[in-house]
C-alpha positions as CSV (number, residue, x, y, z in Angstrom):
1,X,91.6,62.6,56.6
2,X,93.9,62.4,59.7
3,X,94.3,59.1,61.2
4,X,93.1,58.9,64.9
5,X,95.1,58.0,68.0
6,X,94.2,54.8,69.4
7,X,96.5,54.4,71.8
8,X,96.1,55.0,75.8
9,X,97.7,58.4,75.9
10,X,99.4,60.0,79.4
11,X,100.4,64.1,78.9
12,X,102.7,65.1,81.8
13,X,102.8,68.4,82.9
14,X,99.5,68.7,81.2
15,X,98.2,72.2,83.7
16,X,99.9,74.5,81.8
17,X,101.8,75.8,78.3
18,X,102.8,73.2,76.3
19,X,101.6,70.4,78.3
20,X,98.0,71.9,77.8
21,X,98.4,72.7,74.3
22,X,99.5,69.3,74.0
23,X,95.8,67.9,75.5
24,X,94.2,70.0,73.0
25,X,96.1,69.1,70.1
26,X,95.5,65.5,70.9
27,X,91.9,65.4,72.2
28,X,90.2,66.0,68.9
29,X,92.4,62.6,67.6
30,X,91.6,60.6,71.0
31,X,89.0,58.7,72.8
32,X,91.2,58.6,76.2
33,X,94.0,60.9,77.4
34,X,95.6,60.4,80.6
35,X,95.8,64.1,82.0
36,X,98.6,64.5,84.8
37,X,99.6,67.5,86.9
38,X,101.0,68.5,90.3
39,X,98.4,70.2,91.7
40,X,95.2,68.1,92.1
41,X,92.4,70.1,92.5
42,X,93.7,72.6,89.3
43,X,94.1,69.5,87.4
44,X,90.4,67.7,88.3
45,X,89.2,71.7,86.9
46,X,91.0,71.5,83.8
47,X,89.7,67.9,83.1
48,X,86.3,69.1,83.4
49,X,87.2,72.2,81.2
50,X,88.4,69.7,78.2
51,X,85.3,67.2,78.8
52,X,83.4,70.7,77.5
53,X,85.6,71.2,74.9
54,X,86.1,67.5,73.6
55,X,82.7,65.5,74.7
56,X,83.9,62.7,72.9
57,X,87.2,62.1,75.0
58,X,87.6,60.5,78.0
59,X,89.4,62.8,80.2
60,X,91.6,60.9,83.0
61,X,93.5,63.4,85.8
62,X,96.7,61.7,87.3
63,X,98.1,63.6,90.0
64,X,102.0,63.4,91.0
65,X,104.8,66.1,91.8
66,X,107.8,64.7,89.9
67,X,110.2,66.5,92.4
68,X,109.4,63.3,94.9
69,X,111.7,60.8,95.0
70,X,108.3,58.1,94.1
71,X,106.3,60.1,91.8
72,X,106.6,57.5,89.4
73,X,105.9,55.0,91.8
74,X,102.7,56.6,92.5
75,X,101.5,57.8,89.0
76,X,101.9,53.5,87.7
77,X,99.9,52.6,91.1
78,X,96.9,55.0,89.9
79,X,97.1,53.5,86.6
80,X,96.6,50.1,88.3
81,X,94.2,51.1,90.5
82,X,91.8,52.5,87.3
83,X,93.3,49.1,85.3
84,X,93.9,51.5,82.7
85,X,97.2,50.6,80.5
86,X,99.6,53.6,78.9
87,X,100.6,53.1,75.3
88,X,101.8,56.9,74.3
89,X,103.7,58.5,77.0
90,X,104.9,62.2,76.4
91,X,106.8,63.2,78.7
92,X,106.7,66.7,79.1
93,X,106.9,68.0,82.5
94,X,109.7,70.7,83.3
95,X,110.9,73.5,84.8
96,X,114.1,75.8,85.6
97,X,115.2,78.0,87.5
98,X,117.8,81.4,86.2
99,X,120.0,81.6,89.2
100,X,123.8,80.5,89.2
101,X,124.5,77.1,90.6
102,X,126.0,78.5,94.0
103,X,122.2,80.2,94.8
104,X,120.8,77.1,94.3
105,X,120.1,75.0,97.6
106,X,121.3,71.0,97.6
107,X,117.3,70.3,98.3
108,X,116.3,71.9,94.9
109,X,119.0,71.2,92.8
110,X,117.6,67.3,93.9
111,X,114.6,68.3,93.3
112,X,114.9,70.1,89.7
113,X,117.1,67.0,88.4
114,X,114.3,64.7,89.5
115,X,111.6,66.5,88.2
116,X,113.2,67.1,84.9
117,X,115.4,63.6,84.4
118,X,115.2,61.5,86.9
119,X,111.3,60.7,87.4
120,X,111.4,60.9,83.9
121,X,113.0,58.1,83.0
122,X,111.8,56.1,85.9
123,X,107.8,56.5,84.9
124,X,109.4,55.5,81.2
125,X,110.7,52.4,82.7
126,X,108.2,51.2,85.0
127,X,105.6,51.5,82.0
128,X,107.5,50.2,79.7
129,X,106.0,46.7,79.7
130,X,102.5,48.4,78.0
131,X,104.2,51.3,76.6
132,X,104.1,51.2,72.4
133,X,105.7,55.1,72.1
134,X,107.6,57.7,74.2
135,X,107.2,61.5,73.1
136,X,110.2,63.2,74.8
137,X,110.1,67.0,75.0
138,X,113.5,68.1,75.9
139,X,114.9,71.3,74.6
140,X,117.2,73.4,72.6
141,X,119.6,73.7,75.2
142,X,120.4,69.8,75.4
143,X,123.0,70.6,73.0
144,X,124.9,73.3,75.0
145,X,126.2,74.0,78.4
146,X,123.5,76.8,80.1
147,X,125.3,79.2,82.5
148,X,123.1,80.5,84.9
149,X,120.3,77.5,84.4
150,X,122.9,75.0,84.7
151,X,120.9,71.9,85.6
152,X,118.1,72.3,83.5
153,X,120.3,72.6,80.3
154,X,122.3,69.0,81.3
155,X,119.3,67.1,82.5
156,X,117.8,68.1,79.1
157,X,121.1,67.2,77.4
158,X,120.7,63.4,79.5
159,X,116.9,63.2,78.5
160,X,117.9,63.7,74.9
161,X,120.9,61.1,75.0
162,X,119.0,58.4,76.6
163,X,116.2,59.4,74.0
164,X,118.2,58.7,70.9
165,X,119.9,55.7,72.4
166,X,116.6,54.0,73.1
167,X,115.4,55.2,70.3
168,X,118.2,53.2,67.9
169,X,118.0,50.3,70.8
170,X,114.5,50.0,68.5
171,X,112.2,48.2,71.0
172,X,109.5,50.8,71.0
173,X,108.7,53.8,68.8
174,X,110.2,57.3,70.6
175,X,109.9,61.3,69.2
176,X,112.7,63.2,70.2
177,X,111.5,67.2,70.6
178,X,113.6,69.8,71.1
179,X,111.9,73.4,71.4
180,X,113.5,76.6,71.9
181,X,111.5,79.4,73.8
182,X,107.8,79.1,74.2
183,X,105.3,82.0,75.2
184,X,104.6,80.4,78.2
185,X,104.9,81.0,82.0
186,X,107.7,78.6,82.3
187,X,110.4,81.3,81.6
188,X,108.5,83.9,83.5
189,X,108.6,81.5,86.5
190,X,112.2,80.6,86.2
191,X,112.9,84.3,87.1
192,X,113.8,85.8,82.6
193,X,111.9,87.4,80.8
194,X,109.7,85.4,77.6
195,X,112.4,85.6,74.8
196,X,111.7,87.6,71.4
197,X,111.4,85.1,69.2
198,X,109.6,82.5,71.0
199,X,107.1,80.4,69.4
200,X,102.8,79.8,70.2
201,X,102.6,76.7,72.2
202,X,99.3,75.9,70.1
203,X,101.7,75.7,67.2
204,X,104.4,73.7,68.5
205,X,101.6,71.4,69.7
206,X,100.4,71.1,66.5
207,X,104.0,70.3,65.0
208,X,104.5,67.7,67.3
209,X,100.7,66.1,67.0
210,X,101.7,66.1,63.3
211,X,105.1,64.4,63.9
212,X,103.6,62.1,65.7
213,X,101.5,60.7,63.0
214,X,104.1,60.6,60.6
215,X,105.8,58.2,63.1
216,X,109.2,61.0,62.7
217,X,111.9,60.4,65.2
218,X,112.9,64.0,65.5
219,X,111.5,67.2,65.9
220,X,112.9,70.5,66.6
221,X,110.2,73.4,65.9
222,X,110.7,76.6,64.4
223,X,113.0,77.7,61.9
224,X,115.0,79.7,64.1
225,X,115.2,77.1,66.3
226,X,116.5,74.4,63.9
227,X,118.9,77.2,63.0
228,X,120.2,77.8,66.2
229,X,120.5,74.1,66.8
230,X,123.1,73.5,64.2
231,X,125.2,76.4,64.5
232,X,125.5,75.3,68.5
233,X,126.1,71.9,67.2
234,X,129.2,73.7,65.0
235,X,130.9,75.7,68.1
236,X,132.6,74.7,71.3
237,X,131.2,74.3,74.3
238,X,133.2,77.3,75.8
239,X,132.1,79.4,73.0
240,X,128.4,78.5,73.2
241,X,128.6,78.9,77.3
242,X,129.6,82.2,77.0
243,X,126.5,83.0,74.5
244,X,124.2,81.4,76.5
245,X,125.4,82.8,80.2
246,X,124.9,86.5,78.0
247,X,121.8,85.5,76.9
248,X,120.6,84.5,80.7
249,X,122.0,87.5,82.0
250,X,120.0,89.7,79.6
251,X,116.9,87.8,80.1
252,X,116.9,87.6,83.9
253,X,114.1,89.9,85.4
C-alpha cells in the first residue's frame, strides 16, 4: 500500500502540463494541496474540476504571476491570510521563449529570469521557516548552453545548482528533476514544435510522485533523457551549443 502525503503541499504552475499532472498525481495521496496559477479565474475552475475528481482533497487556489518583481511576496501573504503553513513545495512554474537573445526585449528577458529563477528561489526562501521539502523541476538543458532559448537554459542551469547545493547543505529534504521534452503546450508556446520523443506528462508525474516517496534526491525521467544527460555531461560546452542551436532551429515553427 502507498504511503500518503501528509504534508501541506503548494503545486506552482499548477493550470497546465506538468503542473496539472502534478495535482493529479498527488491528489489521490493528499488531504490538502495548495493549487497556484497566474490566471485566477482559470485557476478557481480548475479547483472546482479536481474537487469532482478527488472529493476527499481539499483543493486551495493561490494566485500569483511569477514574472512580478513580488509574486512571492504575495503568494506567503495568502498563505497567512488562510493561516495555512506549506511543507512540500514543488516548484514548477516555467516557460521559454525560441527566439535569439537580440529579439528578446530588456522587459522580458526580466521577466522570464524572474519567472523561472528568480521568484523561484525567493518563494523557497520566504517559506522556508515551515517548509520540510522542495521538489525542483528544472530541466534537461541545465546542463548545457541553449542557443536560441538562451535564458531559459541558464536559469534552469542556476535552479539546478542552487538545488544540489541546498540539497548537500542538508537542512531540509529537496528532489532535484530534470525532464527533457513534454507533450505539453509549453514548447508550442515558446514558438517549436513538441519534439519527437517527448514524454506523457501523466507519466513523468507519476515518476516524480514515486520519487518522492522514496525520499530520492534526483530524478531525470525517461530513458532517453537520462541518456542524453550524460553524453551532454561528456562534451564541451561549444560542442553541445552547436547541437542544441541545430536542434532550436529545426524545432522553431
Amino acid at each position: 500500500m502507498q504511503k500518503k502525503i501528509v504534508q501541506n503541499t503548494l503545486i506552482t504552475g499548477a493550470t497546465g502540463g506538468l503542473g496539472q499532472a502534478l495535482v493529479r498525481a498527488y491528489a489521490p495521496q493528499s488531504e490538502l494541496l495548495l493549487v497556484h496559477g497566474r490566471d485566477t479565474a482559470q485557476l478557481n475552475k480548475l479547483c472546482l474540476e479536481f474537487k469532482k475528481e478527488f472529493p476527499h482533497c481539499k483543493f486551495i487556489p493561490l494566485s500569483a504571476d511569477f514574472c512580478r518583481l513580488d509574486s512571492a511576496k504575495d503568494l506567503v501573504e495568502q498563505l497567512q491570510n488562510i493561516n495555512i503553513n506549506c511543507e512540500k513545495l514543488i516548484l514548477n512554474v516555467g516557460y521559454s521563449e525560441s527566439r535569439s537573445f537580440a529579439e528578446i526585449s530588456p522587459e522580458a528577458s526580466r521577466d522570464l529570469l524572474f519567472a523561472n529563477l528568480n521568484s523561484q528561489i525567493e518563494l523557497a526562501s520566504r517559506l522556508l521557516p515551515q517548509l520540510e521539502k522542495i521538489i525542483v523541476i528544472s530541466s534537461s538543458g541545465a546542463y548545457q548552453p541553449g542557443p536560441y532559448t538562451a535564458l531559459y537554459y541558464a536559469a534552469k542551469s542556476a535552479l539546478s545548482s542552487w538545488a544540489a547545493a541546498i540539497c548537500e547543505e542538508g537542512d531540509l529534504e529537496v528532489l532535484l528533476v530534470c525532464p527533457g521534452a513534454l507533450k505539453t503546450n509549453f514548447a508550442l508556446k515558446a514558438g517549436r514544435q513538441i519534439a519527437p520523443l517527448a514524454l506523457s506528462p501523466t507519466r513523468v508525474a507519476a515518476d516524480i510522485l514515486r520519487a518522492d516517496l522514496r525520499a530520492r534526491k534526483y530524478l531525470a525521467p525517461g530513458l532517453f533523457n537520462k541518456l542524453a544527460i550524460s553524453l551532454t555531461k561528456l562534451m564541451p560546452a561549444s560542442i553541445n551549443a552547436k547541437i542544441v542551436g541545430k536542434i532550436q532551429k529545426t524545432q522553431t515553427k
